[in-house]
C-alpha positions as a LaTeX table, in Angstrom:
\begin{tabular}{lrrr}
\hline
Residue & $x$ (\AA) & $y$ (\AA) & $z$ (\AA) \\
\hline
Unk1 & 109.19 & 80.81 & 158.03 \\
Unk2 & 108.20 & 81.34 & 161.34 \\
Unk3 & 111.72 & 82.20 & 162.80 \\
Unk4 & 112.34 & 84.84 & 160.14 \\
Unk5 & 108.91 & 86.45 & 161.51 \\
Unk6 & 109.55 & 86.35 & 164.55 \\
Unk7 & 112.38 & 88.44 & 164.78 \\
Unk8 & 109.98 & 91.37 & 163.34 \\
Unk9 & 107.31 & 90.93 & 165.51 \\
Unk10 & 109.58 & 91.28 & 168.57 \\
Unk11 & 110.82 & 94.29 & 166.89 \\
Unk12 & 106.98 & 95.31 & 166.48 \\
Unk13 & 105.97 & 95.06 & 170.15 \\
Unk14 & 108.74 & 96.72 & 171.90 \\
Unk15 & 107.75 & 99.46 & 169.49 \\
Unk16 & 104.40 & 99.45 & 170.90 \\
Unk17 & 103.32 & 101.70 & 173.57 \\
Unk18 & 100.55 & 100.92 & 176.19 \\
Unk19 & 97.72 & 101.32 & 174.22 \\
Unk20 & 98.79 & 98.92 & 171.57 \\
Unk21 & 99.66 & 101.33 & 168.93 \\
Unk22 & 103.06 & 101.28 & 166.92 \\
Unk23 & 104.95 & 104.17 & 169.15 \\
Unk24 & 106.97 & 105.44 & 165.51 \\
Unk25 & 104.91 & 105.25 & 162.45 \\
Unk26 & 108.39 & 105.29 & 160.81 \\
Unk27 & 109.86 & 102.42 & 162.24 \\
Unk28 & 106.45 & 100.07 & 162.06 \\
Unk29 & 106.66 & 101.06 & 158.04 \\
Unk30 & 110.39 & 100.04 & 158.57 \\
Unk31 & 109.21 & 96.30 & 159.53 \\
Unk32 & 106.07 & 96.30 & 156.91 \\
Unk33 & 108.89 & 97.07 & 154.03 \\
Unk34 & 110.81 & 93.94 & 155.01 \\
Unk35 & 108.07 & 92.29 & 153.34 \\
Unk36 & 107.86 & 94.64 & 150.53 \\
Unk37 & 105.57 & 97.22 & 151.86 \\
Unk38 & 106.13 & 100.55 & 149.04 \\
Unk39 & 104.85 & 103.94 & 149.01 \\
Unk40 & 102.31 & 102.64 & 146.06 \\
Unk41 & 100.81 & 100.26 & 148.89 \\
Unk42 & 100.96 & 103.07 & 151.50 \\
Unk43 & 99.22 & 105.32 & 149.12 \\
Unk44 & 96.34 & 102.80 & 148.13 \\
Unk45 & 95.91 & 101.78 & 152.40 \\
Unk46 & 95.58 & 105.75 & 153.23 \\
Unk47 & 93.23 & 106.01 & 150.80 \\
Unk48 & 91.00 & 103.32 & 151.91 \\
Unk49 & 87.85 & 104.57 & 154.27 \\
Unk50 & 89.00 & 102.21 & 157.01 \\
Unk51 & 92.82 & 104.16 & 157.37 \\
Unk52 & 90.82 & 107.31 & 156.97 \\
Unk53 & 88.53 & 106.58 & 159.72 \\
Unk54 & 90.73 & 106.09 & 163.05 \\
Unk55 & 88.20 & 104.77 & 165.08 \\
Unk56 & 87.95 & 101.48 & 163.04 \\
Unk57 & 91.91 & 100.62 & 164.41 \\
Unk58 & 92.65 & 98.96 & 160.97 \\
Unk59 & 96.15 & 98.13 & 159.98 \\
Unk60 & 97.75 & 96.97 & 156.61 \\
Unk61 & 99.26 & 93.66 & 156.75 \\
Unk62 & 100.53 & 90.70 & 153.55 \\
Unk63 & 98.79 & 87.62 & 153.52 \\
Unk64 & 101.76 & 85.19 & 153.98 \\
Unk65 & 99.90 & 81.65 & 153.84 \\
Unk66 & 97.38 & 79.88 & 153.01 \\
Unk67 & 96.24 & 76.52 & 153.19 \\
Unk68 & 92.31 & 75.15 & 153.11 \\
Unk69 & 91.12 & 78.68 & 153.76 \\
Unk70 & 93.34 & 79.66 & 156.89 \\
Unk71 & 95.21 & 82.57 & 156.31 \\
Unk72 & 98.28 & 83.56 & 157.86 \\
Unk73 & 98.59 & 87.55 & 158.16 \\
Unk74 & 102.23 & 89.85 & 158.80 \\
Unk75 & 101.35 & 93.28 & 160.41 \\
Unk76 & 103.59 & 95.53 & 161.95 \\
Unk77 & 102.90 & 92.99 & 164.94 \\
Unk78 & 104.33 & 90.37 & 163.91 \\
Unk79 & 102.20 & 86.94 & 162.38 \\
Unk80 & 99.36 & 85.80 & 163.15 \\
Unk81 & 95.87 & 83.96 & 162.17 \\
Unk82 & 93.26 & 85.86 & 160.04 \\
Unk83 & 90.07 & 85.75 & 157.93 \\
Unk84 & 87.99 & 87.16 & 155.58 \\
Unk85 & 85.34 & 89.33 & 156.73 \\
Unk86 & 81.65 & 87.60 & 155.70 \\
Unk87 & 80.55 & 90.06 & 153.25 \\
Unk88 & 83.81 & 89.00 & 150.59 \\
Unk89 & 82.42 & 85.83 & 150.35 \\
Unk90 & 79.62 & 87.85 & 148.44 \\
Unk91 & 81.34 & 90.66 & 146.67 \\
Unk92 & 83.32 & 90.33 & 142.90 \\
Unk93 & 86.74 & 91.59 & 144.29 \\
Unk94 & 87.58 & 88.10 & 145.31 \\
Unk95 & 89.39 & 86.17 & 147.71 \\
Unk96 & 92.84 & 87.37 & 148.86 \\
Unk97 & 95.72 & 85.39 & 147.61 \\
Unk98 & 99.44 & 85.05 & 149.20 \\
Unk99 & 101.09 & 87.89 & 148.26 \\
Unk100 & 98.42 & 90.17 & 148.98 \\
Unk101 & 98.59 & 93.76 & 151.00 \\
Unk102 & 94.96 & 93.97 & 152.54 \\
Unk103 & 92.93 & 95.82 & 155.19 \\
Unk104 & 92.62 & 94.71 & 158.34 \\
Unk105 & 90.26 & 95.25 & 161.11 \\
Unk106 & 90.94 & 92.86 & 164.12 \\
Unk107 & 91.59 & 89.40 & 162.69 \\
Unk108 & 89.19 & 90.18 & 160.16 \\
Unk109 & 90.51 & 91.08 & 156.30 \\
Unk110 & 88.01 & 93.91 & 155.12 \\
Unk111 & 89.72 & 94.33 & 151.75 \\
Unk112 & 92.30 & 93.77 & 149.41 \\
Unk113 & 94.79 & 96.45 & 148.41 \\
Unk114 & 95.09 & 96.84 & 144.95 \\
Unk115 & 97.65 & 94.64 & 143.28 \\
Unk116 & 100.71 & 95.35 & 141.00 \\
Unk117 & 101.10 & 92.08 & 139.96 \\
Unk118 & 98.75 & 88.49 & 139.78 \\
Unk119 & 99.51 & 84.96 & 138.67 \\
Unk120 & 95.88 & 83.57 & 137.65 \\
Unk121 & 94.61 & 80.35 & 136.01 \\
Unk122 & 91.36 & 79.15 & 135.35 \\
Unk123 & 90.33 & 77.08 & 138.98 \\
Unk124 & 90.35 & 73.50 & 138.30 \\
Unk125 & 86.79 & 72.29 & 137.89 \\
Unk126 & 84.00 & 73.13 & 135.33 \\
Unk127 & 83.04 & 76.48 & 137.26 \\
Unk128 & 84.32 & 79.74 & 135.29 \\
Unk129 & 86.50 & 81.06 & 138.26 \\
Unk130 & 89.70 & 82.79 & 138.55 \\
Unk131 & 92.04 & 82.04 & 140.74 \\
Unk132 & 95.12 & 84.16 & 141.55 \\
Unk133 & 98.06 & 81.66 & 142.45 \\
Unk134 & 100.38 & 84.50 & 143.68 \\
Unk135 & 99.78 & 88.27 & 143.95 \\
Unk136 & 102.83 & 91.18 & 144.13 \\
Unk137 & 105.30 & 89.01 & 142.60 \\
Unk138 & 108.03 & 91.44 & 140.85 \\
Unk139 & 109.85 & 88.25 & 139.09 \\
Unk140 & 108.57 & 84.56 & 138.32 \\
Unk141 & 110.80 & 82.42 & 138.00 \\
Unk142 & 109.50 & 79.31 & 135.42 \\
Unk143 & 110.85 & 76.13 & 136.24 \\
Unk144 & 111.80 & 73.21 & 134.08 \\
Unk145 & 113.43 & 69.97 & 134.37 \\
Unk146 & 115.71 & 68.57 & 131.99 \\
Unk147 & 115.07 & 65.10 & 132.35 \\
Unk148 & 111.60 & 64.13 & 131.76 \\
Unk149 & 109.65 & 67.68 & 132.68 \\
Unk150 & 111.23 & 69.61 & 130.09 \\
Unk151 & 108.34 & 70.51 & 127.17 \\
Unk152 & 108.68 & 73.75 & 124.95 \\
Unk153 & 105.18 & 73.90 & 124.69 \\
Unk154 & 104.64 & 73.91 & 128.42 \\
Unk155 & 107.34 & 76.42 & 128.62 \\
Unk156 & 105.35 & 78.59 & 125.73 \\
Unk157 & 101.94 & 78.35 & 128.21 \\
Unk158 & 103.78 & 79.02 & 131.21 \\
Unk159 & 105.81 & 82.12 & 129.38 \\
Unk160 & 101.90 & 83.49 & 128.63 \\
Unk161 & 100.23 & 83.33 & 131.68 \\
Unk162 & 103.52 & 85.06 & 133.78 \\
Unk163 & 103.52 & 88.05 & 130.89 \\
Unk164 & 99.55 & 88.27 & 131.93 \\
Unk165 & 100.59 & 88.56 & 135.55 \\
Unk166 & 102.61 & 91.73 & 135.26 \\
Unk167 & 105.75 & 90.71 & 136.43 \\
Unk168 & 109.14 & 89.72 & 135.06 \\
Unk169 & 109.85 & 86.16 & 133.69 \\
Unk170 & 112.51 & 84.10 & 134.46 \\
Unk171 & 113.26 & 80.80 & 132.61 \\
Unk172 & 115.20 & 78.67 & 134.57 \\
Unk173 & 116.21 & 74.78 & 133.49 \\
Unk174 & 117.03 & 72.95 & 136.69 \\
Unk175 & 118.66 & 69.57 & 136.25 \\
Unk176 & 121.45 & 70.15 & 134.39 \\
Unk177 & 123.64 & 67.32 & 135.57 \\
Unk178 & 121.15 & 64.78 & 133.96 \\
Unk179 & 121.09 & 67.01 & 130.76 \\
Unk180 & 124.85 & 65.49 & 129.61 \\
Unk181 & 125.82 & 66.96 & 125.70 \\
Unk182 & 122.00 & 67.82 & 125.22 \\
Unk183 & 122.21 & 70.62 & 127.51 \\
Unk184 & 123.06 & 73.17 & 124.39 \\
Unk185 & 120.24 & 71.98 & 123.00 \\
Unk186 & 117.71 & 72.32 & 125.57 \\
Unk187 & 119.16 & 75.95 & 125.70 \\
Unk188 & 118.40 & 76.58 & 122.51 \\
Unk189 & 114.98 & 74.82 & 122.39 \\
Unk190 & 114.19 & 77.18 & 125.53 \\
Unk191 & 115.13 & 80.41 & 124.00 \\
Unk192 & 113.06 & 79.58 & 120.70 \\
Unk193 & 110.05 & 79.49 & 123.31 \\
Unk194 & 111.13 & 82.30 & 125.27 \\
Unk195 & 112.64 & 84.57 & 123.17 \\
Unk196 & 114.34 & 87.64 & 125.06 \\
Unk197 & 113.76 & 85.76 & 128.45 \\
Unk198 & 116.83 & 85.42 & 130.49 \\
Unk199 & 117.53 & 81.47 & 130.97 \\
Unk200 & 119.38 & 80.00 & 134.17 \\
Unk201 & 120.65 & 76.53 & 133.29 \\
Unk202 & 121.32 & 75.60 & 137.23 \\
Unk203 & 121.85 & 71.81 & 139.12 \\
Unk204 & 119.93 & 72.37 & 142.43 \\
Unk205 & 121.53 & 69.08 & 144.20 \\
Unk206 & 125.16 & 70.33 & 143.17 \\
Unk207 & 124.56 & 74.10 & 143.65 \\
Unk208 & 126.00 & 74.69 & 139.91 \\
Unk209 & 124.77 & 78.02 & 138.44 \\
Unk210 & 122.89 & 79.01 & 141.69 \\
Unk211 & 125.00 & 82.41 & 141.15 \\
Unk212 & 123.08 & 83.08 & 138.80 \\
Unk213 & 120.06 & 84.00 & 140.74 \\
Unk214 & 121.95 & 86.93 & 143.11 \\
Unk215 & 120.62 & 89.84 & 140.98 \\
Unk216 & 117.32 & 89.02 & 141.83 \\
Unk217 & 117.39 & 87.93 & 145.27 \\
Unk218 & 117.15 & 91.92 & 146.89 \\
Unk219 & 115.64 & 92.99 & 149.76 \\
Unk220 & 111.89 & 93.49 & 149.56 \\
Unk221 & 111.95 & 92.00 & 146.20 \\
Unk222 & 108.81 & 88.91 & 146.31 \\
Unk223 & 109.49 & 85.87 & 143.89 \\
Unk224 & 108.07 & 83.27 & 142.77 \\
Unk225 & 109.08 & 79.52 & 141.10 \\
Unk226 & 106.09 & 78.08 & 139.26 \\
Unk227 & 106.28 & 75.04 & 137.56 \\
Unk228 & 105.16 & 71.08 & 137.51 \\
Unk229 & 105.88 & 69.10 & 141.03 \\
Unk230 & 109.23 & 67.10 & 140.89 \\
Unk231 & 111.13 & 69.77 & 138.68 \\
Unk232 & 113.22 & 70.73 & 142.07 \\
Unk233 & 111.28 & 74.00 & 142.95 \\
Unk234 & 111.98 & 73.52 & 147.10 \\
Unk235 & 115.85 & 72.61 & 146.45 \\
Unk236 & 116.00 & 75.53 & 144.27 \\
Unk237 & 114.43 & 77.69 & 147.04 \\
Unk238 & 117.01 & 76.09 & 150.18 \\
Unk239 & 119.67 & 76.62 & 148.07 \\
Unk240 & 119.04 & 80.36 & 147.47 \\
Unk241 & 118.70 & 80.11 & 151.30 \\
Unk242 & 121.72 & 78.32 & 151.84 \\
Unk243 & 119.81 & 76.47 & 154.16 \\
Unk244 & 117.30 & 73.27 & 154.55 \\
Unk245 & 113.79 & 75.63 & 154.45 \\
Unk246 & 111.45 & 73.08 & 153.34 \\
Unk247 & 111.59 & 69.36 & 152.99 \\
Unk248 & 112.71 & 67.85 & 149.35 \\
Unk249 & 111.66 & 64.26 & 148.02 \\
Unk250 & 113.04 & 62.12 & 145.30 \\
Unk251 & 110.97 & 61.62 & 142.42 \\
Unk252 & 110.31 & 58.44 & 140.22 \\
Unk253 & 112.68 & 57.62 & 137.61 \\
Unk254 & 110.34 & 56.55 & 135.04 \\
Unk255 & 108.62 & 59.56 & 134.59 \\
Unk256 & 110.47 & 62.66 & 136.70 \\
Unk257 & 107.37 & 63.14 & 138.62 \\
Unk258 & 106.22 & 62.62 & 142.56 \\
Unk259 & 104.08 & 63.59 & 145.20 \\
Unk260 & 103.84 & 67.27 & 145.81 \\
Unk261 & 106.36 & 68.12 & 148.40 \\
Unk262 & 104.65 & 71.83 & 149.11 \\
Unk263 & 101.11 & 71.36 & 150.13 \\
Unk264 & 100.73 & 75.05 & 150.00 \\
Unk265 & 101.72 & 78.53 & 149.63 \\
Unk266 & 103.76 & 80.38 & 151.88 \\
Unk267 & 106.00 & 83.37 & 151.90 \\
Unk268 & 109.63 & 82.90 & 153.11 \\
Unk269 & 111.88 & 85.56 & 153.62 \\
Unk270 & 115.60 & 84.47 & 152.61 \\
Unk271 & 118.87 & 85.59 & 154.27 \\
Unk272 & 119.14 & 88.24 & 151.48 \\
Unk273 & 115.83 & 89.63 & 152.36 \\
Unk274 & 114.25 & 88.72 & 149.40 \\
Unk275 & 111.30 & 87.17 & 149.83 \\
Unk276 & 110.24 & 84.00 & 147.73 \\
Unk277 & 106.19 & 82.44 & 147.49 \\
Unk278 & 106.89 & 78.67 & 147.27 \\
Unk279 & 103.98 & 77.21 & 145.46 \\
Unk280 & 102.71 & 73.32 & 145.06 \\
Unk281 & 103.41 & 72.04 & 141.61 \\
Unk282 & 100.29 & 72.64 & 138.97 \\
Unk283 & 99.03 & 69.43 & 137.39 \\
Unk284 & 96.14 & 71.48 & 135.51 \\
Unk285 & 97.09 & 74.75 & 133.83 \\
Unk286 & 94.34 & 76.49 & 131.69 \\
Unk287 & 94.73 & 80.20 & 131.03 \\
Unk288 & 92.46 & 82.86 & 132.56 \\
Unk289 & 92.17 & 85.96 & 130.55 \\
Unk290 & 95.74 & 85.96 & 128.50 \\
Unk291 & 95.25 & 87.52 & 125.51 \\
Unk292 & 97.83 & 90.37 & 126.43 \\
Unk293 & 100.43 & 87.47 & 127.84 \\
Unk294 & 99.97 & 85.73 & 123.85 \\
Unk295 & 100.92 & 88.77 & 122.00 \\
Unk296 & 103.82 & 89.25 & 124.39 \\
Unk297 & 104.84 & 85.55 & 124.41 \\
Unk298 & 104.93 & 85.13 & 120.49 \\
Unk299 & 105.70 & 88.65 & 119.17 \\
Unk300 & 107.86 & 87.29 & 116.43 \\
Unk301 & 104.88 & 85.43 & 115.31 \\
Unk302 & 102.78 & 88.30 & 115.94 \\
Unk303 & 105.00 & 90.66 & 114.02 \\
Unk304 & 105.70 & 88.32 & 111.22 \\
Unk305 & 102.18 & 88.36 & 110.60 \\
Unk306 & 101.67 & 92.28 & 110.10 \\
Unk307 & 103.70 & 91.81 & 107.14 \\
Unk308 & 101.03 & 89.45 & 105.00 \\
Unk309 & 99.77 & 90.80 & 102.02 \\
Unk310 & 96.36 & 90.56 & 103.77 \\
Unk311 & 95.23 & 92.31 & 106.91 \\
Unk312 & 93.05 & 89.70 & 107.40 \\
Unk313 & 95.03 & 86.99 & 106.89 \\
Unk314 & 94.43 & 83.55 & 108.11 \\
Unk315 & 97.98 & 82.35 & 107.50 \\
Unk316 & 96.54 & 79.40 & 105.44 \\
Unk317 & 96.54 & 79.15 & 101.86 \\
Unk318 & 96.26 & 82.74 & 101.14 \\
Unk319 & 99.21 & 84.55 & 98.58 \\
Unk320 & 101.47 & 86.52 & 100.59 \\
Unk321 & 101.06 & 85.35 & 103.77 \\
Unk322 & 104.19 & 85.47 & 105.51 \\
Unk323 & 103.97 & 83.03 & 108.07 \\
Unk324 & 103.31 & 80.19 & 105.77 \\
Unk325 & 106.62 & 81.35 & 104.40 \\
Unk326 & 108.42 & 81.46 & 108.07 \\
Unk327 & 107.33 & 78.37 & 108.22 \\
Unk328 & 108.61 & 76.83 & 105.52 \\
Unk329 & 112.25 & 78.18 & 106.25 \\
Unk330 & 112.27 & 77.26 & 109.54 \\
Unk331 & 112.21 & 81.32 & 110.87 \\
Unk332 & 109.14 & 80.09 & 112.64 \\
Unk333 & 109.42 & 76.00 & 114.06 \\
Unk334 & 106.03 & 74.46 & 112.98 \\
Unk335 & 105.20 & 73.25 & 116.67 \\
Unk336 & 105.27 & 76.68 & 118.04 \\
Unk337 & 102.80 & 78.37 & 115.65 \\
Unk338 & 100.54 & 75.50 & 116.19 \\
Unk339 & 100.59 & 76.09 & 119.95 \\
Unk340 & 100.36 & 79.67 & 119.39 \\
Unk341 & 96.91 & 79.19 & 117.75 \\
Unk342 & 95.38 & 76.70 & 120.44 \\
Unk343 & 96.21 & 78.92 & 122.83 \\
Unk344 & 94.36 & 81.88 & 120.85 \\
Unk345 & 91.66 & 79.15 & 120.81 \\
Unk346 & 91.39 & 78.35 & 124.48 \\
Unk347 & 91.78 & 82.17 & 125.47 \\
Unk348 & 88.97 & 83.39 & 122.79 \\
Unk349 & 87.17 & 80.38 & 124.29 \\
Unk350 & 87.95 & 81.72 & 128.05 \\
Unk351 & 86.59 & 85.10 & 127.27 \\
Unk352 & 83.39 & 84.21 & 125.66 \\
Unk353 & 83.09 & 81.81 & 129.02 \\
Unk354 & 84.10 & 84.52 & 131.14 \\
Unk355 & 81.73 & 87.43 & 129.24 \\
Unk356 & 78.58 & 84.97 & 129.79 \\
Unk357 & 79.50 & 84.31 & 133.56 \\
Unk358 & 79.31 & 87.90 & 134.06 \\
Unk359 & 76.02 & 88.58 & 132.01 \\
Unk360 & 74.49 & 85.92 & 134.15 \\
Unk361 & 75.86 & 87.11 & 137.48 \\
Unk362 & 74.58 & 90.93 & 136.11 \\
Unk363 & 71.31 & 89.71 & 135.13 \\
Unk364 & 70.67 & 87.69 & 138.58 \\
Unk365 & 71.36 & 91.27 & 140.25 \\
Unk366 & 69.28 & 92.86 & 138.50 \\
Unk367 & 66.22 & 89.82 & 139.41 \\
Unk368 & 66.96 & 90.37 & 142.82 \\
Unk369 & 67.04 & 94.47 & 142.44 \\
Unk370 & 63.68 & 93.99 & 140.77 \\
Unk371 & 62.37 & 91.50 & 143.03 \\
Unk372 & 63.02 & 93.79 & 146.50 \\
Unk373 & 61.20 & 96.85 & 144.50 \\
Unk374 & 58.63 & 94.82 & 143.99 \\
Unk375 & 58.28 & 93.67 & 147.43 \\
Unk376 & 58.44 & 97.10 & 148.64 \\
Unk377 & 55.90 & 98.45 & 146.29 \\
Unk378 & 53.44 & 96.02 & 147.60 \\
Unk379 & 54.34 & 96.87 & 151.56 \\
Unk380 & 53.75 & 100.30 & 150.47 \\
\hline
\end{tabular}
């Protein structure tokens, strides 16, 4: 990762004239686009009150790593160490994620730019918390292994929460060489989940149906492989480099699974100029928000049910209903719908979670807003 960098920060400095500024504003945007810098982000950073205000010297950069709160930071001088100003710690907007454009003041991050795109689960734990696995992605790519990994259910949730993000999804089934005749059927079994989702059966060891992948490897385009550790995510990624980027490990026969080989995310830019967020594999997947990502995901279950006989339908034992009729011919496989309504369930059960979080947070404000008029009152 670093080498790639490294090439634009040289770039940046001889750019840069004695006072440290970027000498052509043209050629510093130039460098920033490499890492898929727009005129959407250009318009959000000039109308931010730190570009506005020149004395504050702030500069847009991408947030390129992270690991245990250190964040790794591209400007238009290159790479270097950064973190968040004090006051986000305190404010709703969040944290910044990889992927994210922000504001920078020093090696401070005063804010994030906004984002076109976010990957977000619920954060492991009991706390109600988002957290926003990758940010600006224009394609996900969602990774399964056809040996032990593969799970059309899994496929279903991870199908949701990439609709939620924004961006486009990818199916790809990695592993092909240990598929043997069964590979038509895991095809099939994957486009039942994923229905209108293009699918890349590939072998990452053997290279076979790596191809594949070209039309979305462009310049300034930022991808992203999700999926369980051990499905092959880092061979995937070296062999759309066509070279050894990060470190691959075997995984345990009995079960496909092994110890994470990516401890954390990073942004690499590949030879095409594409640039890929490698993330660690996700044990614990609950939704965050996905309501939206649901309809998408399981529109012909969504649009087989406007046609009961009943609006209100609970697709049980009512007359009409036309799901329990899909169901019965096989239009609509049994295990899907049932996933389809427990993961209504969790996301109804999310937003309720979610709603009361922020009526406590609200109503703690308002104590506090109450509690300094008060004091003030009484000093007056």
């Amino acid at each position: 990762m670093i080498k790639c960098y490294s090439v634009f920060a040289g770039s940046a400095r001889r750019q840069r004239n004695e006072s440290g500024a970027p000498s052509d504003r043209n050629q510093v945007t130039d460098l920033l686009r490499a890492f898929g810098w727009d005129s959407a982000f250009e318009a959000h950073y000039a109308a931010c009150a730190d570009a506005r205000d020149p004395s504050l010297q702030s500069e847009p950069g991408r947030v390129v790593s992270q690991h245990k709160g250190e964040y790794r930071v591209v400007t238009a001088r290159g790479e270097s160490a950064a973190e968040p100003a004090g006051r986000m710690y305190y404010e709703d907007a969040g944290m910044p994620a990889v992927g994210d454009w922000v504001v920078l003041r020093g090696p401070l991050i005063q804010s994030i730019l906004p984002r076109k795109s976010k990957f977000s689960r619920q954060a492991a734990g009991t706390k109600t918390e988002e957290q926003v696995v990758a940010a600006n992605v224009d394609t996900v790519f969602l990774v399964s292994g056809l040996d032990h990994d593969f799970n059309p259910r899994r496929i279903e949730r991870f199908l949701t929460m990439a609709y939620e993000s924004r961006a486009q999804p990818v199916l790809v089934l990695n592993k092909t060489d240990v598929a043997g005749e069964r590979l038509p059927e895991f095809v099939r079994d994957a486009e039942r989940s994923a229905p209108g989702v293009t699918v890349i059966a590939t072998s990452a060891p053997s290279a076979e149906g790596v191809e594949a992948f070209a039309p979305y490897l462009l310049p300034g385009r930022t991808l992203v492989l999700l999926g369980s550790s051990g499905v092959g995510k880092s061979t995937l990624i070296n062999r759309m480099a066509g070279a050894e980027i990060f470190e691959t490990r075997a995984v345990r026969e009995s079960d496909s699974r092994g110890r994470h080989t990516t401890t954390s995310r990073q942004l690499v830019v590949l030879p095409s100029g594409a640039i890929m967020l490698d993330t660690p594999g996700m044990r614990e997947l609950q939704l965050w928000g996905g309501e939206e990502g649901i309809q998408q995901s399981f529109e012909d279950i969504e649009t087989k049910a406007r046609e009961c006989f009943f609006s209100d339908c609970t697709h049980g034992s009512e007359p009409g209903c036309a799901i329990a009729n899909a169901l019965l011919d096989g239009t609509i496989p049994t295990a899907r719908f049932e996933n389809y309504l427990k993961l209504r369930r969790e996301a109804h059960r999310q937003r309720l979670r979610v709603d009361q979080h922020a009526a406590q947070a609200e109503k703690k404000k308002l104590k506090q807003l109450f509690r300094g008029f008060n004091r003030g009152k009484h000093r007056w």
